[in-house]
N, C-alpha and C positions, 0 to 999 in steps of 0.2 A: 844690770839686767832688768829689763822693764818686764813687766807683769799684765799679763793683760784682765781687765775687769772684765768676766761674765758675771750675767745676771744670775742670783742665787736660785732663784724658782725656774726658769726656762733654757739657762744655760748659753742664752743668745748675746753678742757681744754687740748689737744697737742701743744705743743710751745716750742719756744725758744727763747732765750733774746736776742733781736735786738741792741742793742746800747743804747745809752741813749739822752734825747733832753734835752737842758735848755729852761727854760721860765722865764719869766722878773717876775714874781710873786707870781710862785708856785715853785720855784727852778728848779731841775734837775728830770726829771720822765723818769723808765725806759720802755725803747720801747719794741714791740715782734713780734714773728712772727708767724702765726696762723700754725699749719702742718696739718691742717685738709682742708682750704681752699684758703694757702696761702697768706693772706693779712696781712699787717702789722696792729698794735694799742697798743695805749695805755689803759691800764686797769681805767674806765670810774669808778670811787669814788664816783659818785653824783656832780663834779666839771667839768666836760668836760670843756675843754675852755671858763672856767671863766677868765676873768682876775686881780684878789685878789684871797687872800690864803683864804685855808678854812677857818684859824682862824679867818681872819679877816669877812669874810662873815657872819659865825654862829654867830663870838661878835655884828655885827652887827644886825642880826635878832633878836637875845635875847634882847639886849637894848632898842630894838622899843616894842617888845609884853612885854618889863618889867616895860616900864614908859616914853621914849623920844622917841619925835617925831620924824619925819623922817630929819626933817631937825637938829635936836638936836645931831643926832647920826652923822650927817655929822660934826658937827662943833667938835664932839669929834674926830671923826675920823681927821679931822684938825690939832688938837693937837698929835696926837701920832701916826698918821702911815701917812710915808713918800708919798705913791703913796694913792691919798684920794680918793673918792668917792661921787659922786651926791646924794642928796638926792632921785630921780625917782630912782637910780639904787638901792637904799637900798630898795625903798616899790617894786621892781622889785623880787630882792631877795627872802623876808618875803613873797610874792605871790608863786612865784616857789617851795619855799622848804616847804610851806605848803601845798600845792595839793599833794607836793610828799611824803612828810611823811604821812600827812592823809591817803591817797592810803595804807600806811605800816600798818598804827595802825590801820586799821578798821577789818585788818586779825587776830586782838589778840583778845583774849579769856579773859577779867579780873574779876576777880570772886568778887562779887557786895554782898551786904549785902542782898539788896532787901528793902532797905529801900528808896525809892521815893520820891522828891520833886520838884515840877515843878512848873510852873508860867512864863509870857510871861513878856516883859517890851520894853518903847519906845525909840528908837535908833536911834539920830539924824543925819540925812543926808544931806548934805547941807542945802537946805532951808525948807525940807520934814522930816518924821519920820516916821520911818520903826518898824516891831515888830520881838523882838528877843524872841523867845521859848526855852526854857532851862531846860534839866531836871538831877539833880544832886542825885548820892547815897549817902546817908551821914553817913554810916559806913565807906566808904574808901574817900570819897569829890571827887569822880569818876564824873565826867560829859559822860553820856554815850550816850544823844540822845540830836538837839538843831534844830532849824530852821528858818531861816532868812528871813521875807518874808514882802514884801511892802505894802501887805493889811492889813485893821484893822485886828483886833482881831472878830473872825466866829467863828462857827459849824465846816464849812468847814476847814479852816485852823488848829483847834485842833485835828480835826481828823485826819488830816495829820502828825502832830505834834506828837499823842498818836501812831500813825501806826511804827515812828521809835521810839518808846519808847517800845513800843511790841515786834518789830525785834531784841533787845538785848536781850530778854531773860525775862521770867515771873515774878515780883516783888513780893512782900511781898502786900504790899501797894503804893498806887499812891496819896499824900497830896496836895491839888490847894487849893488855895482861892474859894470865892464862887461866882465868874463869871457866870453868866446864862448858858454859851455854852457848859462847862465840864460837864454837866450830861449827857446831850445830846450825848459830842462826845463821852463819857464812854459807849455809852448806844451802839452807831455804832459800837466801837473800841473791847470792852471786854465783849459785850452780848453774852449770850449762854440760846439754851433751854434745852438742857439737864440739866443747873445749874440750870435752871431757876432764874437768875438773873445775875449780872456782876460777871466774870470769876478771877477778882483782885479788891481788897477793894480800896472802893476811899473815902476816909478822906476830910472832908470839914473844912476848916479854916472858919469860918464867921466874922471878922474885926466888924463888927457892933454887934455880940456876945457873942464874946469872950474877945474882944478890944484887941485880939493881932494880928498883921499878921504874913504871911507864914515866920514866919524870918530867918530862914535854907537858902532856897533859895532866900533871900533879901539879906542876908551877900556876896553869890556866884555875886549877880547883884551889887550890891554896887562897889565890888572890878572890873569887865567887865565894866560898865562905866568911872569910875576912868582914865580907859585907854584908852577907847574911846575918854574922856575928854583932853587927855593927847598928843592924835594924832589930836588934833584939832577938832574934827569929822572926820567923815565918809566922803567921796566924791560918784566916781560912785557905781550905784547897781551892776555895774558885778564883782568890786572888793571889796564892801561891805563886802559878806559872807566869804568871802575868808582871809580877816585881821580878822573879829568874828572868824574864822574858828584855825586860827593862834593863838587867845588868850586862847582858849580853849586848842590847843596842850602845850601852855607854862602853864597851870594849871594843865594839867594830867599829864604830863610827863618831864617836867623842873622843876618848882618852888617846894621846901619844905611847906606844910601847915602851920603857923604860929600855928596851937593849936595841932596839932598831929607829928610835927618834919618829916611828912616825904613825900614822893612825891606821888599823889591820885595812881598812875601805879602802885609804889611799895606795899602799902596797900590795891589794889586790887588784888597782887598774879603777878604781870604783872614782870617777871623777866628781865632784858634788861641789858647787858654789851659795856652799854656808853662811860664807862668811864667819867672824870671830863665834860669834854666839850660833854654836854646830845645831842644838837641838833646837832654837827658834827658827833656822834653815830649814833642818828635818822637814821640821811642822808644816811651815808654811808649802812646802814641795808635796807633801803628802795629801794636802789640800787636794791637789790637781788632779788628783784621781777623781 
């Protein structure tokens, strides 16, 4: 797939190749010259004056949302590439190219079974615990709606929580445990009079009924703390949602399912030519917005 170079300041695709510049870490990139508003640039990858290669940035970012911590990935980075990296500038990284992909993948379309399952769990933050909302398709292992927030578990806050689970699109069924507040926000979220009653089936797990719990979505939380576990915790809340945010993107669209062999994007329909290295793909796609 060829690419086409617009110009970084006017967007216009007249040019001509300027020369070329080296840099101490991304080799040799070529320069140009805009003929529409005459400024020079370089054509901006997702990498604008970084200083490491892409490769090593995205190996970085993958390493941290796959299992090692920020300082783990520094000491690999130690051993095998010559110009290293801080640990701050790898969770620097994994913030950046996660707001900027995000931004990318919230424009796709992935076609969902409709099969729902959601449930909230606690997320430890330094000294405090924050509640994570997550709601997973389990025809494709799609995670398509989640929310990060520092208050207990509400009315209020599932309602908020149900609002982006509605925003993707109508479900088949909505499965929660049997939490007092989801009937309620079912009741705010997907009441209709015309239906007279709720607009999408909500499935009650009852744990003290059934004796089983919501396990679909216990297997999805299992595996997000793991890693949360893994990055020592959580620190501040403005960068909280932002790493949850990042391990989400390495479940839908990096990692292979371990029971289905394939990645939740591509079993949703979600076509994307990554290539091997998924999140330098990401990146540079997210660009194009």
């Amino acid at each position: 797939m060829v690419e086409q170079v617009k110009c970084v300041h006017c967007k216009a695709i007249k040019y001509i190749k300027w020369g070329k510049r080296k840099t101490e870490n991304r080799g040799i990139i070529q320069k140009y010259k805009c003929l529409a508003c005459g400024k020079y640039f370089t054509p901006d990858e997702g990498f604008y004056r970084m200083r490491n290669s892409p490769e090593k940035i995205t190996a970085g970012i993958d390493l941290y949302f796959s299992n090692l911590s920020s300082r783990k990935v520094r000491n690999h980075f130690r051993r095998h590439w010559a110009h290293n990296a801080s640990h701050v500038s790898i969770l620097d990284w994994c913030r950046r190219y996660t707001l900027k992909v995000n931004k990318y993948v919230d424009t796709l379309q992935p076609k969902l079974s409709g099969e729902y399952y959601a449930d909230e769990t606690e997320i430890g933050r330094r000294k405090t615990t924050d509640i994570f909302w997550c709601n997973v398709d389990w025809g494709t292992r799609y995670i398509n709606a989640t929310l990060y927030s520092p208050n207990d578990q509400s009315v209020n806050e599932a309602v908020e929580f149900l609002k982006k689970v509605e925003a993707k699109g109508k479900p088949k069924y909505i499965q929660t445990d049997a939490a007092k507040f989801y009937p309620r926000a079912f009741r705010k979220v997907f009441y209709s009079n015309k239906a007279n009653g709720l607009t999408v089936e909500h499935r009650i797990n009852n744990f003290h009924k059934t004796g089983k719990h919501n396990v679909r979505i216990e297997t999805v939380f299992s595996k997000i703390k793991d890693r949360v576990n893994d990055f020592r915790g959580l620190k501040a809340l403005w960068s909280a949602p932002i790493l949850m945010q990042g391990i989400i993107l390495q479940h839908n669209f990096i990692e292979a399912h371990t029971t289905t062999g394939k990645v939740p994007s591509e079993l949703a329909g979600v076509k994307l030519e990554t290539g091997d290295n998924r999140w330098l793909g990401l990146i540079k796609m997210s660009v194009k917005l």
